[in-house]
N, C-alpha and C positions, 0 to 999 in steps of 0.2 A: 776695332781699329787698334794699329800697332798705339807707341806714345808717341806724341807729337816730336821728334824729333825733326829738326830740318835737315837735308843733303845737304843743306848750304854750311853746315858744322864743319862737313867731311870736306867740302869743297874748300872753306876758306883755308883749312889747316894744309890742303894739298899746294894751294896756291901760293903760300908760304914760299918754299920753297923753287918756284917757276919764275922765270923771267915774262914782262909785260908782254914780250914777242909770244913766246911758248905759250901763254892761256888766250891769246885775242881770240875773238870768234864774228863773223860777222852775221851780225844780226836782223840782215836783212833772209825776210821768211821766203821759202818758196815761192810762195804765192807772189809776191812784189817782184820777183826776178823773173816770173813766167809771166808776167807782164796779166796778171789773175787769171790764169790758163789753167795751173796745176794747183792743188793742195798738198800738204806735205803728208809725210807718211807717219806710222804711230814714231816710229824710231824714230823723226828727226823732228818732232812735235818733242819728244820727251826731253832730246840733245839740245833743245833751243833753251828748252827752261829751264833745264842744270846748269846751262852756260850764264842765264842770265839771272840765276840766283849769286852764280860765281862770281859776276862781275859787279852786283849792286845788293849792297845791305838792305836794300826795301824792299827785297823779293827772296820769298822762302820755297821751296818743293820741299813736301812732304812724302813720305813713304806710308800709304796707305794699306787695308786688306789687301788680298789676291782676290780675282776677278773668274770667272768660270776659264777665262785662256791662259793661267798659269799665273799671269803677271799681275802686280799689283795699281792696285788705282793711285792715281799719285791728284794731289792739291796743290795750286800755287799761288801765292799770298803776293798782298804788293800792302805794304803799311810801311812806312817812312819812320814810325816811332816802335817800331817792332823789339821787342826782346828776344835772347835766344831760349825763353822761357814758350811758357805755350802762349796762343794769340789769342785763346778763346776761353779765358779764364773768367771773363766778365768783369775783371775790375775796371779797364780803362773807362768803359759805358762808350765805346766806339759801333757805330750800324755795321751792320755786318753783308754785305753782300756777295748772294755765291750763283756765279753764272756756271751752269751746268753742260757743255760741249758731247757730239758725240752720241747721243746717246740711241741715234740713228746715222752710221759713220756714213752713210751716201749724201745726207744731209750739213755738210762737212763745214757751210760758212761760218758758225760762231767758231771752229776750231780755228781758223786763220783768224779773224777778226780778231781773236780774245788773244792770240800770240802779239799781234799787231799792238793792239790797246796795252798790255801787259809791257811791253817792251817800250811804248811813248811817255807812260806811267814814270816808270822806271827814270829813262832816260829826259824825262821834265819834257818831252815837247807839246805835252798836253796838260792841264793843271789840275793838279795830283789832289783829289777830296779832302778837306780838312779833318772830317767828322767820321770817318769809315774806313774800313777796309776791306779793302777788295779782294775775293777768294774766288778760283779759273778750278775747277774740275775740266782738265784738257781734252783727257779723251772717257766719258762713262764706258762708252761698248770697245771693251782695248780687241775683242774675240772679233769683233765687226769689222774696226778699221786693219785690222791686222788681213781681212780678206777681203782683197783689193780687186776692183773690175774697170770697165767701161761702160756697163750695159745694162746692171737691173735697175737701175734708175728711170725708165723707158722714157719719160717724159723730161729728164732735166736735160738743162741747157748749159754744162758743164757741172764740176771741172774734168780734166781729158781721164783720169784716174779717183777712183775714190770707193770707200769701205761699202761695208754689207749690210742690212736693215738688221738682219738676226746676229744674235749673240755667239759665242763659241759652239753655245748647245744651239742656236737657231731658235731661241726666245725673244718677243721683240720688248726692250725693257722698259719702256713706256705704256707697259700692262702689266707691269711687275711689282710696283711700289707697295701694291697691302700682301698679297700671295708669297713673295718675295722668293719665288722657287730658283732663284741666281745668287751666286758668291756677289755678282756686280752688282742688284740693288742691295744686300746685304751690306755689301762695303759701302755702297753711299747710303743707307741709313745710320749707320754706325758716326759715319764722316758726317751726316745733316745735324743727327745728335749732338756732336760734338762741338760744332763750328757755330750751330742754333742761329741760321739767319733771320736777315729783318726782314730781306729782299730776295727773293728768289728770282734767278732770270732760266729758262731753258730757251736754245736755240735750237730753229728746226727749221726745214722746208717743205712747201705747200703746193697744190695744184688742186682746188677742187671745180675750179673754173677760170677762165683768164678775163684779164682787166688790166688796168692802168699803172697799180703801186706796184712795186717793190717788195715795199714792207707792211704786213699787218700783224697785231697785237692781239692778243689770247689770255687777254688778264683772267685769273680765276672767276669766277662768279661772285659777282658783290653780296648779293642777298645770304647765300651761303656762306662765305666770309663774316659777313654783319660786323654788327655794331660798328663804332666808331672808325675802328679799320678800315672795315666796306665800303663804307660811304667815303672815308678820305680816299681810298684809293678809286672809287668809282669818280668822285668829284674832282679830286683834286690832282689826284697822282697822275691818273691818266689824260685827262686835259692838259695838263702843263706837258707834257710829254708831247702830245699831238700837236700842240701849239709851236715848242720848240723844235720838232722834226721840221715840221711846214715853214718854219724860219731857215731851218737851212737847205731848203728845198731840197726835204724829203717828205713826201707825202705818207701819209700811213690812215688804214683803216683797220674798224678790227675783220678778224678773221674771219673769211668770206665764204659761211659753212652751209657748203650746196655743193650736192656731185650729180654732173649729166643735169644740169638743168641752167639758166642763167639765174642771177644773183637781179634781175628786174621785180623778181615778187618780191622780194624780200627776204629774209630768214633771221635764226634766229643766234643768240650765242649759242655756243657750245658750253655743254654741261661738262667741268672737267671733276667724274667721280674719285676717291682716292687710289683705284688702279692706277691714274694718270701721276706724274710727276707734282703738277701745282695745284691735283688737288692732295696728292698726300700730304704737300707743304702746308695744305690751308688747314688739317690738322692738327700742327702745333701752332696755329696764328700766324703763320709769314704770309706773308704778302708774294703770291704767283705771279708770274708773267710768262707766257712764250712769245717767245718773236718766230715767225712765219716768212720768211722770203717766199717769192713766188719763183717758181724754178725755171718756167721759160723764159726768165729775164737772165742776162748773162752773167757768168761767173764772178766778174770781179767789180759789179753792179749790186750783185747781191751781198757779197762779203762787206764792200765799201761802207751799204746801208746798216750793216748789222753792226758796225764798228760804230759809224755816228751812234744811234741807237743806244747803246751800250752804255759810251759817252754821255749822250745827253741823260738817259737816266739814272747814271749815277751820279750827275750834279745835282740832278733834282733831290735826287734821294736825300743825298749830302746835306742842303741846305733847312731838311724835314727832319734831320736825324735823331734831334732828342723828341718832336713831336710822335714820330715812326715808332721811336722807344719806348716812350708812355705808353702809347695806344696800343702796344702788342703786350705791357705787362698789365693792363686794363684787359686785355681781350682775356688772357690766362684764368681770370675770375669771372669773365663773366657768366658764366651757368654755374648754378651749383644744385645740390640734393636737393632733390624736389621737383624741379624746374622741366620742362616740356623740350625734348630736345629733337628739332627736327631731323631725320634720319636720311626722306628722297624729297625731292624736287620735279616740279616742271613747270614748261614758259607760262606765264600768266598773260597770255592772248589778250587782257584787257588792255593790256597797257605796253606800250611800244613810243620809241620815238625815229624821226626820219634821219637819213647818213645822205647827206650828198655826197653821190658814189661817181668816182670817174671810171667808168668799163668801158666794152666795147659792144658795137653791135655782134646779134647772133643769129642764125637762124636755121632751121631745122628742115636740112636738104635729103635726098636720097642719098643711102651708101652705096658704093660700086660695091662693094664686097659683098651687104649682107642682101642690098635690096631693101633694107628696113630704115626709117628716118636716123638722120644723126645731125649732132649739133655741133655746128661748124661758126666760132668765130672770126672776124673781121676784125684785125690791126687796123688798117685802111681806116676803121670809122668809130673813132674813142667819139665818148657820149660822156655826159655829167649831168646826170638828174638826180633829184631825190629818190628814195628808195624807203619802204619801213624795215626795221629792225628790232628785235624782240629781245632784249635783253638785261626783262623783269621775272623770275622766277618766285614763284611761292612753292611750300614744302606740302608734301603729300599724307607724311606718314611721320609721326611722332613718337619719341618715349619717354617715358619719367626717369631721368636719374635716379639712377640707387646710390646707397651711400658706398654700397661694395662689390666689389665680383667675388665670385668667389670659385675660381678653376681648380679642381681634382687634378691630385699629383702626375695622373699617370698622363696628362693631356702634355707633355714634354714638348710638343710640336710646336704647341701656342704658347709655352713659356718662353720657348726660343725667341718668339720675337719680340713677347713682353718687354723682355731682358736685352735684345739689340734696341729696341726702341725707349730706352732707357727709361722704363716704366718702373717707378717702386713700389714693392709688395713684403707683404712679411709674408710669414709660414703658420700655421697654427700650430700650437706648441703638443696639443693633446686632440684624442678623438671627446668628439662634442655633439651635441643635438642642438640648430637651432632650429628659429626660425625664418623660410627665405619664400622667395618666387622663385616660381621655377615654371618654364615654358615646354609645353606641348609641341611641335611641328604637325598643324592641321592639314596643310599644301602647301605644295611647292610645286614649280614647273622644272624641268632642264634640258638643258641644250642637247639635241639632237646631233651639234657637227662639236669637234674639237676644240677648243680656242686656250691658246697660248697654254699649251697641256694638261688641260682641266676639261669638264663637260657641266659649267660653272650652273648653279642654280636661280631662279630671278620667282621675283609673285611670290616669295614664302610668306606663309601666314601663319601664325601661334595663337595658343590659349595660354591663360596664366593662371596658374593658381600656386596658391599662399599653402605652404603645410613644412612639417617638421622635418628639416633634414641632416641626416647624417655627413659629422664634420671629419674626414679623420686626421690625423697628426702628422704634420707635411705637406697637407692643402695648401694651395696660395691665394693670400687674402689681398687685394687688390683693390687701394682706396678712390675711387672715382675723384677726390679733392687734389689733385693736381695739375700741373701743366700738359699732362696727354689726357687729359680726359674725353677731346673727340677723338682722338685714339682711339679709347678704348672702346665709347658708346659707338663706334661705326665697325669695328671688329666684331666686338662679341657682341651685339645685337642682328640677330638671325636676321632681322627684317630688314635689316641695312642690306645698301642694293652692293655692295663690296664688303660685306662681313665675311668672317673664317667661315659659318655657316656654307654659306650661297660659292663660295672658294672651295669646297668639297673638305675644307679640315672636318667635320665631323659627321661624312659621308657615312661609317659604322651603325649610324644609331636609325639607319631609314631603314637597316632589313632586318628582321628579325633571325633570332639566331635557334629559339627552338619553338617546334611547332606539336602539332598533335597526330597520332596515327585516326582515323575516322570511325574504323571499326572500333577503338578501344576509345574514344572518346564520346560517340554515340550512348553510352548506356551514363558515362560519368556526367555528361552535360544533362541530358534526361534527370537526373537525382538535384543538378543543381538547379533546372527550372521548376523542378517540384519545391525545393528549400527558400525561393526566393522568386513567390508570385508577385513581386512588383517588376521583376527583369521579365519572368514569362509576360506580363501585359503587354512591358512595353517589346517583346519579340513578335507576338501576336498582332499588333499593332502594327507594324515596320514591315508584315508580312501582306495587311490588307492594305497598304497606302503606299507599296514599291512589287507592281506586280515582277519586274525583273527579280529583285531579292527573293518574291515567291518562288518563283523557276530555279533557283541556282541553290539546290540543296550544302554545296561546298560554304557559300558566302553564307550560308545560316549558320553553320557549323562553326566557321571560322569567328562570325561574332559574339554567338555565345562565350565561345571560348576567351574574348576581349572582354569580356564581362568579366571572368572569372580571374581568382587570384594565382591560376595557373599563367598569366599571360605577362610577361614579361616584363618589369616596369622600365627597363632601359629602353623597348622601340618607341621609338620618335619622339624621346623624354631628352630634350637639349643638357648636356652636363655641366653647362657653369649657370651658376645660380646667382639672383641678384638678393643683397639684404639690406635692408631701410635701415637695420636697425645703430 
């Protein structure tokens, strides 16, 4: 990220000079003047909140990274006691909240909303948080909103114009946050590091089936979150939230995660992994949320809701905000060397509790088109019944904290984000011998089709063993005791279901780079099953209890040759190493 400078430096010294006629701007948004018909475009998204840094000292823009579209990300602050020093220095001990717009520009309602709130902040007609500050990422995908349509959105119910789910490159960036193959999540990690919220908000819209709300809520996952955090926010945070929507008759549920089926069985949360936005937040211990419009509800229906929304939880937050504080500089320790750190998850089916859901009826008639059933709901006949809901996870797969990584210089790729994600490590000063762990890759599966330009890996499974490894001078030694420590344990652990591993960073080491000719390895391997009858038994062996292995004179060949200390120790030898010591 550039330095924190604000536009509003540039601005205020411009306006110097202007008459109050010459700088007016009227600040009412697109959106209110198209009577919430239209959303505004990136240009006149960027033009509202220059204007209204210009005209009020409790609003800053920022000039952030450039974005894969050229342009850079921009930030807008609203702190009433603001300096023109940086915001996020951490002396005031202020919550820090950063609502994230954009980052699907079809999905356009937090971008009005958050102009709307930002501008009522501002100008006092809503009452401005004591304890926080409030930080607007306007537009994440500027490459998105910048390519404007009417039409891929097939299902939403406005607005008449609005951006493109893919980024400049046609990446979608809410599978970007650990891979970070975009300048755009690179510039908001740089910006997340920097700002270090308490409260994460992302906005977005939804259709996985239709029903009643408006709005539903996608808090991260509590169990995965834990500790004291978890629980306040599973208990606390998000109850008062729900309680105060339904006060101002706004109903909200959480996110209603079923496609082509009705929401009557039940289901479960969504698991949001670190590819997602609020789980990378969960990370460094912020506290997630997405809010979800439902898109066949009308345009300026859904905006309206995302603004209350917004509102009501940053009062909440506000009035929690040294509690909020504690509890995430509490979460920053909680695991340390030694300690069992969960890596995947899934629903724990034992335990669920009911949502009285208001939907609608559905029922599953013939298509004219295909001939085959489809499901067809009924407005005509809203419903409110109980429903179960699953949204207790237990963790699947475990590891032990080390006390160190330790990544080989030349792995430059994974430094890069060490070093965006402002991860500290030293260097080793000299070449050394110690002792580490160091992981085998036993299996792995991978994806058959593409996804979000990768052919990502899932099911990897490791061996471990302990033996003497070569340090050399320039390695990066990277201490697990800090604030990104699930950073790091969910990167460079292979078995993590979003590590660099399973991400193809360290795709090189599954092939082998040299092999043997057959003819000239036949008489060599002969000499070494004579020098070393405990391999010949167990070949002998492997040959009477795997009749395929008998048939396939290549795969004999081939493992002898895995025996011997001709055979490479870099395949399927992971290259960062962990050390206890």
């Amino acid at each position: 990220m550039r330095k924190l400078i604000p536009l509003l430096v540039l601005s205020v010294l411009c306006a110097c000079s202007k008459s109050k006629e010459e700088t007016s701007f009227d600040f009412t948004t697109k959106f209110e003047k198209s009577g919430g018909m239209e959303t505004a475009t990136y240009d006149e998204v960027v033009e509202f909140y220059t204007q209204l840094a210009d005209a009020h000292t409790s609003v800053a823009i920022y000039d952030m990274d450039r974005t894969d579209s050229g342009k850079r990300l921009n930030l807008v602050t609203f702190n009433p006691n603001r300096s023109f020093e940086s915001e996020f220095s951490g002396n005031d001990e202020k919550l820090i909240v950063l609502i994230n717009n954009g980052i699907h520009p079809g999905e356009s309602d937090g971008i009005d909303a958050s102009m709307i709130l930002m501008r009522d902040l501002a100008e006092g007609k809503i009452a401005p948080p004591k304890n926080t500050i409030v930080a607007v990422i306007p537009v994440l995908n500027i490459g998105g909103a910048l390519n404007r349509n009417s039409t891929s959105r097939t299902n939403q119910n406005g607005p008449e114009e609005y951006g493109f789910r893919g980024n400049a490159r046609n990446f979608d960036l809410n599978r970007d946050f650990i891979k970070a193959d975009t300048k755009n999540t690179r510039a908001f990690i740089d910006l997340f590091r920097t700002v270090k919220p308490d409260l994460f908000i992302d906005t977005h819209v939804s259709n996985g089936a239709d029903y009643q709300y408006t709005l539903t809520h996608l808090f991260t996952q509590h169990n995965k979150l834990g500790g004291a955090l978890g629980e306040y926010m599973q208990e606390s945070l998000m109850p008062k939230l729900e309680d105060s929507l339904e006060n101002k008759e706004w109903d909200i549920t959480p996110y209603v995660n079923v496609f082509n089926r009705t929401p009557e069985s039940g289901f479960t949360q969504f698991i949001d992994g670190p590819r997602y936005s609020t789980g990378y937040s969960t990370l460094f211990n912020t506290i997630g949320m997405m809010v979800e419009t439902h898109m066949l509800k009308p345009y300026k229906t859904r905006v309206d809701g995302t603004y209350t929304m917004l509102n009501e939880i940053i009062t909440i937050a506000d009035a929690d905000a040294k509690n909020i504080i504690a509890m995430r500089e509490e979460a920053n320790s909680r695991f340390k060397t030694g300690d069992q750190y969960p890596l995947s998850w899934k629903v724990d089916s034992t335990r669920s509790r009911m949502l009285m859901f208001k939907g609608y009826e559905a029922e599953l008639i013939q298509s004219e088109i295909t001939g085959a059933g489809r499901l067809k709901y009924d407005s005509l006949k809203p419903y409110t019944k109980e429903i179960v809901y699953y949204d207790q996870f237990k963790p699947v797969t475990y590891t032990t904290i080390p006390r160190k990584y330790i990544i080989p210089k030349g792995y430059w790729n994974v430094m890069e984000l060490i070093r965006l994600n402002k991860i500290e490590y030293t260097k080793a000063p000299k070449d050394s011998t110690i002792t580490a762990q160091v992981y085998r890759i036993t299996s792995t599966e991978t994806s058959r089709r593409p996804y979000e330009g990768h052919y990502p890996h899932y099911n990897t499974e490791v061996e471990m063993t302990t033996e003497e490894v070569s340090l050399e001078a320039g390695d990066y030694i990277v201490d697990t005791n800090q604030p990104g420590m699930r950073y790091l344990l969910e990167t460079l652990e292979p078995m993590a279901p979003d590590s660099f591993f399973n991400w193809n960073y360290f795709d090189t080491i599954l092939g082998q780079k040299e092999g043997f000719s057959p003819y000239v390895w036949e008489d060599v391997a002969l000499n070494f099953l004579n020098e070393n009858p405990e391999i010949r038994k167990e070949f002998e062996d492997k040959k009477l209890q795997e009749p395929q292995f008998a048939r396939n004179w290549y795969s004999q060949l081939d493992w002898i040759h895995k025996k011997s200390d001709f055979y490479e120790k870099a395949h399927l030898r992971y290259p960062i190493i962990r050390v206890n010591e």
